[in-house]
C-alpha positions as CSV (number, residue, x, y, z in Angstrom):
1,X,88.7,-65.9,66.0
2,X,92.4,-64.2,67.0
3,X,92.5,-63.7,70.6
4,X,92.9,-59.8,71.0
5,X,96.1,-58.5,72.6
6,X,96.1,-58.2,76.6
7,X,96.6,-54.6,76.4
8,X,93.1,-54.4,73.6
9,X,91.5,-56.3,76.6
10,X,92.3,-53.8,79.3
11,X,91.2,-51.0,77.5
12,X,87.9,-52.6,76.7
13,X,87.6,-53.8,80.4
14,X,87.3,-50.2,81.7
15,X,85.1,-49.1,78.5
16,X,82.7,-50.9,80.4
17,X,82.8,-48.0,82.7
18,X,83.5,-45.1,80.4
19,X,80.2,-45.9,78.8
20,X,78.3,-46.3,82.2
21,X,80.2,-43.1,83.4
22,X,80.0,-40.8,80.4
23,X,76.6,-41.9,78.5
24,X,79.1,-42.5,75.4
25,X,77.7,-45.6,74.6
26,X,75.7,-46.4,77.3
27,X,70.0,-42.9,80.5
28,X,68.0,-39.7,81.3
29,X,65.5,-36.9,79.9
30,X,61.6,-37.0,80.5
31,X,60.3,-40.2,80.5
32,X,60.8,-42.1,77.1
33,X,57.4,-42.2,75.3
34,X,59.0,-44.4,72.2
35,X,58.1,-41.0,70.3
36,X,61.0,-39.4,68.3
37,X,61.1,-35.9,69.5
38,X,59.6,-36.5,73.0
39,X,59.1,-32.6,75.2
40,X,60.0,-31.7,78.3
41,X,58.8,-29.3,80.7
42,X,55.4,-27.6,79.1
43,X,53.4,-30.0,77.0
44,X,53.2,-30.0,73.4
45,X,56.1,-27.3,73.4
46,X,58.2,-27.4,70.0
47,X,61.9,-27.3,69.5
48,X,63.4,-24.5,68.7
49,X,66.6,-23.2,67.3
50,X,69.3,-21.1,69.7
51,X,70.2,-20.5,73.1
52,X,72.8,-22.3,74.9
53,X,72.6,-26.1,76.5
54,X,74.2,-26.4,80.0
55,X,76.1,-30.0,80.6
56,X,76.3,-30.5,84.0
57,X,78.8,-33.6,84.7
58,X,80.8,-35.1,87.4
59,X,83.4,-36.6,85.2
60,X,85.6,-34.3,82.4
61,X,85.2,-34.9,78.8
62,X,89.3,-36.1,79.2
63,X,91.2,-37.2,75.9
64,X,88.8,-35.2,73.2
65,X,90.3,-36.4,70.6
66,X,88.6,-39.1,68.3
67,X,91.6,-41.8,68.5
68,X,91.5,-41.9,71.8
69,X,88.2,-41.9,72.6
70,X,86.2,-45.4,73.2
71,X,83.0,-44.7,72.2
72,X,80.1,-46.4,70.3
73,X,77.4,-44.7,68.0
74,X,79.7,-41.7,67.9
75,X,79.6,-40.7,71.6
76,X,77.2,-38.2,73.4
77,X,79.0,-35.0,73.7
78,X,82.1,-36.1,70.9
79,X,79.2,-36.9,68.5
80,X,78.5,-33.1,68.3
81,X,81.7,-32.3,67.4
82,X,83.2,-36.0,65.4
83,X,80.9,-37.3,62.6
84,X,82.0,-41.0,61.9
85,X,81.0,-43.2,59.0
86,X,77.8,-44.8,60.3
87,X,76.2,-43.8,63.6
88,X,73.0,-44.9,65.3
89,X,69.7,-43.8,64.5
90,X,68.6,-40.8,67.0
91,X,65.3,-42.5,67.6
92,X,63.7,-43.2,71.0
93,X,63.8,-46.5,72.4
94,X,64.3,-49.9,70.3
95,X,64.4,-47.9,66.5
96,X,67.4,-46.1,68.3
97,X,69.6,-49.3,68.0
98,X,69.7,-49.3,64.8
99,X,72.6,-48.3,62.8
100,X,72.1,-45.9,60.2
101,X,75.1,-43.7,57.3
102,X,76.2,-40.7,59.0
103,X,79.0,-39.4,56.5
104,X,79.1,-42.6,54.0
105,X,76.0,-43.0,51.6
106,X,74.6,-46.2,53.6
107,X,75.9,-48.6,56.6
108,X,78.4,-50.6,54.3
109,X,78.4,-52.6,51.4
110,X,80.5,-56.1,52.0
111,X,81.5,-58.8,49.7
112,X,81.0,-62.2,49.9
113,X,82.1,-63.3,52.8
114,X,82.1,-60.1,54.6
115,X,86.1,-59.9,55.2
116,X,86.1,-56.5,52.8
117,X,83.6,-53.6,54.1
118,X,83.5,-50.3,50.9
119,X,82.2,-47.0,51.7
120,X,81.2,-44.2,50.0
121,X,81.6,-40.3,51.4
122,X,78.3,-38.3,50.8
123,X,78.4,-35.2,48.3
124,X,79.2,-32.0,50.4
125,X,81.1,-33.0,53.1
126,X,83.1,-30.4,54.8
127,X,85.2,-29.9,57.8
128,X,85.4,-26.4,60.0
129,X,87.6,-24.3,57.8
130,X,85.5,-25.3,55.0
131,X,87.7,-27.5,53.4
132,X,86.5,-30.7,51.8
133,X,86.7,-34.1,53.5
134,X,87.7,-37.1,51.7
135,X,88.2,-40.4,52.3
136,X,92.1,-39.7,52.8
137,X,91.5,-38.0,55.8
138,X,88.4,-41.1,57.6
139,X,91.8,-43.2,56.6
140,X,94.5,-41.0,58.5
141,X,92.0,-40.6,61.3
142,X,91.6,-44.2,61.7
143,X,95.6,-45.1,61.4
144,X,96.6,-42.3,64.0
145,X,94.6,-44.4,66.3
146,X,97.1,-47.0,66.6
147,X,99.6,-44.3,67.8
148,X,101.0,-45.6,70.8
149,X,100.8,-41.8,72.2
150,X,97.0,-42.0,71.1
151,X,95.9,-44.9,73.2
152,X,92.7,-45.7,74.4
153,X,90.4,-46.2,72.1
154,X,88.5,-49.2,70.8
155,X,90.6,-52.3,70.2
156,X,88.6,-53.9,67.1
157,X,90.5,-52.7,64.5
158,X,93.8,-53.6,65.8
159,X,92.4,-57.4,65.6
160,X,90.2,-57.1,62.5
161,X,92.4,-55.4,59.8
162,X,94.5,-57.4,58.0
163,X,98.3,-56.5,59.6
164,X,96.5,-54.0,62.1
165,X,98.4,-55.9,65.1
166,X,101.7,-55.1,63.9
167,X,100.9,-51.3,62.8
168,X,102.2,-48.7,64.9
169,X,100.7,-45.1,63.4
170,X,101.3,-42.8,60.8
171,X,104.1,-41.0,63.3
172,X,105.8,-44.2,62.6
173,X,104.9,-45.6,59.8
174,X,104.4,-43.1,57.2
175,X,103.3,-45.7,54.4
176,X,100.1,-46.5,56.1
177,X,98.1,-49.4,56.8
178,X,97.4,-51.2,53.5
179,X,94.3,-53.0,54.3
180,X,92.5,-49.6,54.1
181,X,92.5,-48.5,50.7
182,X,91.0,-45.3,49.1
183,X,91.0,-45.8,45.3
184,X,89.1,-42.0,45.1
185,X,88.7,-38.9,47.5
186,X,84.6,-40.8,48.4
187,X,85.9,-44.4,48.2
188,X,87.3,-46.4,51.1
189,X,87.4,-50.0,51.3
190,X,88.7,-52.6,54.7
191,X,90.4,-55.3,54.8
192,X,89.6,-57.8,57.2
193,X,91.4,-60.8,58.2
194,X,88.0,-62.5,59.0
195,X,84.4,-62.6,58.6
196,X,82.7,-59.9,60.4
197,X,79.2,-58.4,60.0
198,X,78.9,-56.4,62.6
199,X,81.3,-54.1,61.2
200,X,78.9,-51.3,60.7
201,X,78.3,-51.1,64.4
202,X,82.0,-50.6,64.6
203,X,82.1,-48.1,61.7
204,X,80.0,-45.7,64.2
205,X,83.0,-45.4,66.8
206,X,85.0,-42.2,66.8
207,X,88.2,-43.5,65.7
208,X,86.4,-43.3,62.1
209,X,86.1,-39.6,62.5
210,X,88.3,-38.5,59.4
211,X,91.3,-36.1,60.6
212,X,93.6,-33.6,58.0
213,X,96.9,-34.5,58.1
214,X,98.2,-30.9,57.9
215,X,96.2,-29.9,61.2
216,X,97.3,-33.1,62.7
217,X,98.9,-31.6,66.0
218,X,99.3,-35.3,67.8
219,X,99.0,-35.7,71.6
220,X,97.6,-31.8,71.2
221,X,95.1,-32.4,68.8
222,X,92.4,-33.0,71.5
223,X,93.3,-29.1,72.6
224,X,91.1,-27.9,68.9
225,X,90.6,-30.9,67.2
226,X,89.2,-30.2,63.7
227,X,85.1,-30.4,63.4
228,X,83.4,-32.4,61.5
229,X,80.3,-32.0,63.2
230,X,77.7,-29.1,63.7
231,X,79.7,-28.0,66.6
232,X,83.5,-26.9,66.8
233,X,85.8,-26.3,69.7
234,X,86.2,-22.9,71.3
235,X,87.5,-23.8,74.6
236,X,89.0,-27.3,76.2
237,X,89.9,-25.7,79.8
238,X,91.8,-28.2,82.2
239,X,91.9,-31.3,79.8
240,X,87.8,-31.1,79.6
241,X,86.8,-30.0,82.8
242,X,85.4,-27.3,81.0
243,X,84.3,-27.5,77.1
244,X,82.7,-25.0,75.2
245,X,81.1,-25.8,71.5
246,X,79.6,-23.4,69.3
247,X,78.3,-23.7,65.9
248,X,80.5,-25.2,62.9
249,X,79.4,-22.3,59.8
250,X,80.5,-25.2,57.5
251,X,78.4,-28.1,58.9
252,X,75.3,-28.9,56.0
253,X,72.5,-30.6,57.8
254,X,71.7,-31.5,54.3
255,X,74.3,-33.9,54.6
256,X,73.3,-34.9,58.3
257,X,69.9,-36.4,58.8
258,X,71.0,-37.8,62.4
259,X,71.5,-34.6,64.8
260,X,69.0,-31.7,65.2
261,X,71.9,-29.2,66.6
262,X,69.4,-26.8,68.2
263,X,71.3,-25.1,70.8
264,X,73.8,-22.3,69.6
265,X,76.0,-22.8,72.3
266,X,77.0,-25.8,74.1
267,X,78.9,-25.4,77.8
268,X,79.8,-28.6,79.4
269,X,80.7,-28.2,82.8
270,X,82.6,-31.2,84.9
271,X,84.1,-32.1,88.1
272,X,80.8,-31.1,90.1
273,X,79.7,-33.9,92.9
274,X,76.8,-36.0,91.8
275,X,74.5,-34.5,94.8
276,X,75.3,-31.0,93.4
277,X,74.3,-32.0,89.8
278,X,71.2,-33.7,90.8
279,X,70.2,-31.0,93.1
280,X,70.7,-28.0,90.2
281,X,69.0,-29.9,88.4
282,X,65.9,-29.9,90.4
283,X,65.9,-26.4,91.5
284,X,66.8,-25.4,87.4
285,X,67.7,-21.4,88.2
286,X,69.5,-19.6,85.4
287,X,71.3,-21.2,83.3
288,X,70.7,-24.5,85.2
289,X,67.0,-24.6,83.7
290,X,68.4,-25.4,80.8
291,X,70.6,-28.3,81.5
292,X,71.2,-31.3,81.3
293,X,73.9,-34.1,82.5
294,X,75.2,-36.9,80.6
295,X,77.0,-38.7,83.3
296,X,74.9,-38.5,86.8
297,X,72.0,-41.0,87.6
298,X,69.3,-40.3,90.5
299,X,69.3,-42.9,93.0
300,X,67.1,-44.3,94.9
301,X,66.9,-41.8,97.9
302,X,66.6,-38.7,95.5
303,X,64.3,-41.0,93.4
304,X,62.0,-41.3,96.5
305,X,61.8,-37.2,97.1
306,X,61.1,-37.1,93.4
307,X,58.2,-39.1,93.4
308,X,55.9,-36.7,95.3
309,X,56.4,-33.8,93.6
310,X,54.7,-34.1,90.0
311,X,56.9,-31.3,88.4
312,X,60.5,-32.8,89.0
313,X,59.0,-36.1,88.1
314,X,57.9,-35.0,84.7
315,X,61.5,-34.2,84.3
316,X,62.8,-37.7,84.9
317,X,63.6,-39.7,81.9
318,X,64.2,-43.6,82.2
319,X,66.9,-45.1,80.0
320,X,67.8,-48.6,79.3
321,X,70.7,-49.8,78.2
322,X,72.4,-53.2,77.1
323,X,74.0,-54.2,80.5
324,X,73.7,-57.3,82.7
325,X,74.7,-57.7,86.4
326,X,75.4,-61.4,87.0
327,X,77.1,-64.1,89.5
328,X,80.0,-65.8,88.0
329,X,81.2,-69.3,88.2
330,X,84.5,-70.5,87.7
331,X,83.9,-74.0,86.9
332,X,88.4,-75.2,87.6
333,X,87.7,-73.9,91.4
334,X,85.5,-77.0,93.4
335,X,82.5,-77.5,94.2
336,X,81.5,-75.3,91.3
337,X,83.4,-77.9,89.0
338,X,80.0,-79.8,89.7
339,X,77.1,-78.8,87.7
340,X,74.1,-79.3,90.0
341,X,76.1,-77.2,92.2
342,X,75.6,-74.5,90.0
343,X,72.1,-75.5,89.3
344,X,71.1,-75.8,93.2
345,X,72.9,-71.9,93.1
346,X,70.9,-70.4,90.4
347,X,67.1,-71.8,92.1
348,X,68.4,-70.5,95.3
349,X,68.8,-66.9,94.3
350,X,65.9,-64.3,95.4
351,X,66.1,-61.9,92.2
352,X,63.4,-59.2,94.1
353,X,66.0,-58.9,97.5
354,X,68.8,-58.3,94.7
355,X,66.5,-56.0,93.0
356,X,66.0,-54.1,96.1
357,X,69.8,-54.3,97.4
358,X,70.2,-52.5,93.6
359,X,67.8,-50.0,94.8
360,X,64.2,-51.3,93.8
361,X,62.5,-51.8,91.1
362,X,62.6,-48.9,89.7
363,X,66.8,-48.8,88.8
364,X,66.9,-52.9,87.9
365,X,64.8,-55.7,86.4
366,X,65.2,-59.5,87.1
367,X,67.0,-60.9,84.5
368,X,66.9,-64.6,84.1
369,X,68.9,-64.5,80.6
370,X,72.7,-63.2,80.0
371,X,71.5,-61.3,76.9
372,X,69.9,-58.0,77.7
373,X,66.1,-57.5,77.2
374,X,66.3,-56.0,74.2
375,X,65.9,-57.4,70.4
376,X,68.6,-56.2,69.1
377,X,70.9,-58.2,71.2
378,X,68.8,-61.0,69.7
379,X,66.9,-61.7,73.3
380,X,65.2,-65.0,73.7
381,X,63.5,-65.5,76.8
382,X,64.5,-68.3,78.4
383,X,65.1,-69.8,82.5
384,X,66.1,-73.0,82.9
385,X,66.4,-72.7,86.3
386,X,63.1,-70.9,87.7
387,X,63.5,-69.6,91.0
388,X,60.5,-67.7,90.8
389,X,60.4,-64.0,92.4
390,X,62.2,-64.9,95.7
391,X,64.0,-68.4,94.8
392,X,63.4,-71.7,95.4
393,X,65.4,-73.1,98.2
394,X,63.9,-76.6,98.2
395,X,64.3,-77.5,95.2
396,X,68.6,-76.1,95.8
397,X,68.8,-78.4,98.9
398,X,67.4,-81.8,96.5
399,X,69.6,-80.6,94.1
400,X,72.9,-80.1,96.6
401,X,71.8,-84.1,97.8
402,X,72.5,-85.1,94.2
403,X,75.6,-83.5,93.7
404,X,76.9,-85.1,97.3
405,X,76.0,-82.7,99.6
406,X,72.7,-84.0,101.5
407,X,74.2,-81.2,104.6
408,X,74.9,-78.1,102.9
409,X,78.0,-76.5,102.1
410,X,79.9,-73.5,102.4
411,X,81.4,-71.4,99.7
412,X,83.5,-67.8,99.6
413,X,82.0,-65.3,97.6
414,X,84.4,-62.8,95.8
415,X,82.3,-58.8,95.4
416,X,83.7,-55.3,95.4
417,X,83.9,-52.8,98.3
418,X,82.5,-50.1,95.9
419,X,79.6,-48.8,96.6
420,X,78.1,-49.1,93.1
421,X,75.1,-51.3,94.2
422,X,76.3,-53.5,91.2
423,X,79.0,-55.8,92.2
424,X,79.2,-54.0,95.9
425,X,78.4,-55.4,99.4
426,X,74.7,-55.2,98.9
427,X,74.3,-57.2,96.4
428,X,76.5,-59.9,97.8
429,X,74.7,-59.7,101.2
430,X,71.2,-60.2,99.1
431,X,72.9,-63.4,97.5
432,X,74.1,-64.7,100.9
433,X,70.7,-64.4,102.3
434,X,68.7,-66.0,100.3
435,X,71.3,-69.2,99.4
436,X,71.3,-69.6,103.6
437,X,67.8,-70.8,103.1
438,X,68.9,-73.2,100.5
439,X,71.5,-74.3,102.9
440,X,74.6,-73.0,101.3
441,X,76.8,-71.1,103.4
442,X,78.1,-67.7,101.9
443,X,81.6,-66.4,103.6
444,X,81.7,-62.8,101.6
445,X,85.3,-61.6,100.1
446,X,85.0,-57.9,100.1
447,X,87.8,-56.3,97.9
448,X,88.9,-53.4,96.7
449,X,87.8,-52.0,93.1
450,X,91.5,-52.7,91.9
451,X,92.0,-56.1,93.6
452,X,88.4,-57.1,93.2
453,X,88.9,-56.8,88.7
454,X,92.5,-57.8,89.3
455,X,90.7,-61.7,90.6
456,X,87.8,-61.6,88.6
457,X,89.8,-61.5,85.2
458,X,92.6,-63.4,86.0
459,X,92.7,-67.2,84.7
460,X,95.6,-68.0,87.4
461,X,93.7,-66.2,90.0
462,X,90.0,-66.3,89.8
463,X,87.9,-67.2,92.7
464,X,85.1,-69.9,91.6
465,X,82.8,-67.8,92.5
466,X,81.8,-63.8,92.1
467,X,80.1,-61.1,91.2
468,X,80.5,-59.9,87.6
469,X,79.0,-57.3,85.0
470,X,79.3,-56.7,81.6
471,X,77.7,-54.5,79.1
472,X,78.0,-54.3,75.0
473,X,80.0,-51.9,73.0
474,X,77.5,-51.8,70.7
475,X,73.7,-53.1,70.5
476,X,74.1,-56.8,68.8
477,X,74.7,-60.6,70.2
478,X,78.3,-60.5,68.9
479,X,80.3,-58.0,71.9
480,X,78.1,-59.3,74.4
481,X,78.4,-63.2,74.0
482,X,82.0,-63.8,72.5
483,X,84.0,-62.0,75.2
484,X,82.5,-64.3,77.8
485,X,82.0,-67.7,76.2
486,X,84.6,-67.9,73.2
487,X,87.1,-70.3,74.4
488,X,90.1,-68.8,71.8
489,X,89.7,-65.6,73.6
490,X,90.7,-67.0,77.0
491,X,93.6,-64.7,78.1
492,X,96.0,-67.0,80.5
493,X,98.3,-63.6,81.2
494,X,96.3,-60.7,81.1
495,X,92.4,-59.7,82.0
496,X,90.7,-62.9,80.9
497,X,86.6,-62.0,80.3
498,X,86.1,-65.7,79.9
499,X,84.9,-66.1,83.6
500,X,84.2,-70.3,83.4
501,X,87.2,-70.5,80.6
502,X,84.8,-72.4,78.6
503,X,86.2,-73.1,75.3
504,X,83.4,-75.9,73.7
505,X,84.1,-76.1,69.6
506,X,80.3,-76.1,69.1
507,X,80.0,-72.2,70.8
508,X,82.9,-71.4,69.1
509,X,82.1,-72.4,65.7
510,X,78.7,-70.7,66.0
511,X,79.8,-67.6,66.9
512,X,82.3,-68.1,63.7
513,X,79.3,-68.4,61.4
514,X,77.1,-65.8,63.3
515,X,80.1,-63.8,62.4
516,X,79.8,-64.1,58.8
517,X,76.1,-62.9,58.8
518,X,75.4,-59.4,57.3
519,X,71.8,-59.3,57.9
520,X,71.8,-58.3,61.6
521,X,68.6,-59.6,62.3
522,X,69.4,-62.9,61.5
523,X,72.1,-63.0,63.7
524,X,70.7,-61.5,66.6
525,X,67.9,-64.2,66.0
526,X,71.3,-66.7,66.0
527,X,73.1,-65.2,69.0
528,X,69.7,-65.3,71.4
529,X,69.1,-69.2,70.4
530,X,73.1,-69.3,71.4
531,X,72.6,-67.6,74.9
532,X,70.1,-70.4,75.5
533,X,71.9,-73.2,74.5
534,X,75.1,-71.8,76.5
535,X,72.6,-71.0,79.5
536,X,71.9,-74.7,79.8
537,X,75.0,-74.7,81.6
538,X,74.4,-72.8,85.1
539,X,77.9,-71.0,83.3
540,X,76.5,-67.9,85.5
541,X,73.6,-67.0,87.2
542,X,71.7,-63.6,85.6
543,X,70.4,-61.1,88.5
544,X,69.4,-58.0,86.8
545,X,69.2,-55.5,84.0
546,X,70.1,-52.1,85.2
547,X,67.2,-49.3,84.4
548,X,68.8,-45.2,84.3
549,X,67.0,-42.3,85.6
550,X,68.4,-38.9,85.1
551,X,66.9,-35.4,86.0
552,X,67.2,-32.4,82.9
553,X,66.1,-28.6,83.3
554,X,63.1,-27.2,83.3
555,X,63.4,-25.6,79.6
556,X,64.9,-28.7,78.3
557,X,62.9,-29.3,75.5
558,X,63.3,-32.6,72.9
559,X,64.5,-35.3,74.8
560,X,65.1,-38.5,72.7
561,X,66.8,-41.9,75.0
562,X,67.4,-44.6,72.6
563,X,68.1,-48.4,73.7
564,X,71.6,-47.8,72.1
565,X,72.6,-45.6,74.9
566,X,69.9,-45.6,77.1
567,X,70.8,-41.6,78.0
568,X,69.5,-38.9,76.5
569,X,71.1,-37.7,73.4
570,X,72.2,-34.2,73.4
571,X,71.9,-34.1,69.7
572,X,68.7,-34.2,69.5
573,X,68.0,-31.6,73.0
574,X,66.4,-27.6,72.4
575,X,66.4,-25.4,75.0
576,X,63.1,-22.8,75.9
């Protein structure tokens, strides 16, 4: 596997966070009853067409244009407007991680070897002004991606198309990138220069949103970028603090089996305080009964206020999505360098006081596996090193004897001063307690959000012991496990995801041939037998899985949460 540039790492280091902040690939609506369709508000209530949908967020829709967007499945809110060649099914929970055509005639047809991906455009197809799209304009939209004044999207095709590391954009390089070719106005073919069959997942992403060349305005595109969708622009106020969408006339749901487009209107309001949101939510007057937010969780305070009032809780919706908080080991940094070390660490830990510190049960699950709980991701349930409920400090002190340390020892413990009950001082209190019992003493290394990922990614640098997180930019085995455990893509100058550097021939062959698989379920059946064998290790000690609850209006009606995203997806929402 090519080891991705350092800049392709950055950006997908903070899409880890765009996806958390902005529900773009990464919880909320009524409860998820595994129903397609599911109601909010009265019972039984249908959808129904019309009205406008109120988005209330913290965070603006910044950068809405489809190159620079880093999004998987399409997005939440960009979805609406960007239809890409695959998407993921808008089904409620497991079904939803699928991925399904959205403006090609199925998810991708590969050759042999899976190193060339052909598409074909569905009959129909039309952008805004009515004007046809063709398979010219998915191959200009993908090559103004690379546009260094377009940054930001995903990396992926930068490393998997044949010369995509040395292309520089249309603006540039007006021939194009050869390795896309589109023998006929519904026919596009890729070029890859290796085996990958998980390219359909990456198909969904919105640099595969197809853009006309003659409305191509560049860095001002994102001002009225052209619709594909069933919604267009009318308004980008303040680079997205303020978006308004109203219906694309030319949009065929004929052609669109995936998004129900109920609401006439859509106004996405942004740079409102998380309280603020939550609470307007809750009290749902005017407009604000029929809204939602695709970027705000409840925590556990407002969680607790919710629970005795059986209206407000009917409005809660619970969202999972492919994420996993973990302790990290950096086995070049002693005593970590010793593997019962490691071991005596992972029976020490008391998952249920880090459950709590991430506030309770009901916003994190134990997780004893690095794969997410979902099948998908290929999870095998495995734990090699039971620590039961609230660890198991005598068996880390026998352990500790063996690897030379019959008194204890004492070890520094890198976390983040943010208060994000993920990597924050909670969680690294909760770890320090319960390893004290095993005998281990914790000294905890608060740092700033900035220094804190600075440390944690750097090969030079890195502590030998942390807390870490990661989550998947799509829902397989293959963007969760390779970052971390592929030894090629160990980055000595730049953010390096590999936290114990491991770089074993065995893990990386497998993940070579897991690669080459096109039926998915085969290889999430291969990457959860290959989180097992690599969790053998003690590489990393699994805490929990987070668990998203969001609040919508009162009149919301047709909330569908999928394990793709784990939010609600505003394609699917009516309003009263």
């Amino acid at each position: 596997m090519r080891q991705p540039s350092v800049i392709s790492r950055r950006v997908a280091a903070a899409a880890v966070s765009l996806v958390l902040a902005s529900g773009a690939a990464a919880c909320a609506g009524p409860e998820d009853t595994g129903a397609k369709g599911g109601t909010s508000g009265k019972a039984g209530s249908a959808p129904q067409k019309g009205g406008t949908l109120t988005v209330l967020n913290n965070e603006a829709q910044t950068d809405f244009d489809p190159a620079r967007l880093y999004t998987s499945g399409g997005g939440n809110v960009p979805s609406l407007v960007f239809r890409t060649l695959t998407t993921r099914n808008r089904e409620a929970g497991a079904a939803g991680a699928q991925v399904v055509p959205d403006l090609a005639t199925d998810i991708g047809r590969p050759n042999k070897d899976a190193t060339e991906w052909t598409y074909t455009l569905k009959e129909g197809l039309n952008f805004e002004d009515g004007t046809p799209i063709t398979s010219a304009d998915v191959k200009y939209g993908i090559e103004r991606s690379f546009a260094a004044e377009l940054s930001g999207g995903a990396p992926y095709l930068r490393d998997w198309l044949i010369g995509g590391d040395t292309y520089q954009g249309p603006y540039k390089d007006t021939k194009g990138l050869a390795s896309i070719v589109t023998p006929d106005p519904r026919t596009i073919v890729f070029k890859l220069r290796k085996p990958e069959g998980e390219f359909p997942f990456v198909a969904t992403q919105t640099q595969f949103t197809p853009v006309p060349k003659a409305k191509d305005t560049g860095a001002r595109y994102e001002e009225h970028p052209v619709s594909s969708g069933p919604y267009k622009v009318v308004r980008n106020e303040n680079d997205g603090e303020h978006l308004v969408l109203e219906r694309n006339e030319h949009w065929d749901p004929k052609t669109d089996e995936e998004r129900k487009a109920y609401p006439d209107r859509i106004d996405v309001k942004s740079g409102l305080d998380e309280a603020v949101i939550n609470q307007r939510l809750a009290t749902s007057s005017g407009a604000d009964s029929a809204a939602v937010t695709t970027d705000t969780n409840l925590g556990p305070a407002e969680l607790a206020q919710i629970g005795s009032d059986k209206a407000l809780a009917a409005r809660v919706g619970t969202g999972h999505f492919g994420f996993t908080n973990y302790i990290a080991f950096n086995p070049k940094v002693k005593p970590f360098d010793n593997p019962k070390v490691r071991q005596a660490i992972s029976y020490a830990v008391n998952r249920t006081s880090v459950v709590n510190a991430a506030g309770g049960s009901a916003l994190a699950e134990p997780a004893t596996t690095f794969l997410p709980e979902q099948k998908s991701f290929g999870f095998t349930p495995y734990d090699h090193f039971p620590a039961g409920k609230t660890g198991n400090p005598e068996k880390a002190k026998e352990l500790l004897k063996e690897a030379g340390y019959p008194d204890g020892l004492t070890v520094t413990l890198l976390h983040s001063t943010a208060q994000n009950r993920t990597t924050s001082p909670e969680i690294a209190t909760a770890v320090q307690e319960a390893l004290g019992k095993a005998g281990i003493t914790v000294k905890l290394d608060g740092q700033q959000p900035n220094s804190f990922n600075e440390k944690r990614w750097s090969v030079k640098d890195a502590p030998g012991f942390f807390l870490s997180r990661w989550g998947a930019d799509w829902p397989a085995g293959g963007p969760f496990l390779a970052p971390i455990f592929d030894g090629r893509q160990i980055v000595a100058d730049g953010s390096n995801y590999n936290h114990a550097q491991l770089n074993d021939p065995s893990v990386n062959k497998e993940i070579d041939e897991i690669n080459k698989l096109t039926d998915l379920k085969a290889a999430a059946t291969r990457w959860g037998a290959l989180d097992k064998k690599i969790g053998e290790q003690a590489l990393d000690v699994p805490l929990f899985h987070p668990v998203y609850k969001r609040l919508v209006g009162k009149d919301v009606r047709n909330v569908v949460i999928s394990d793709w995203t784990g939010v609600l997806d505003i394609s699917q929402v009516a309003v009263k």
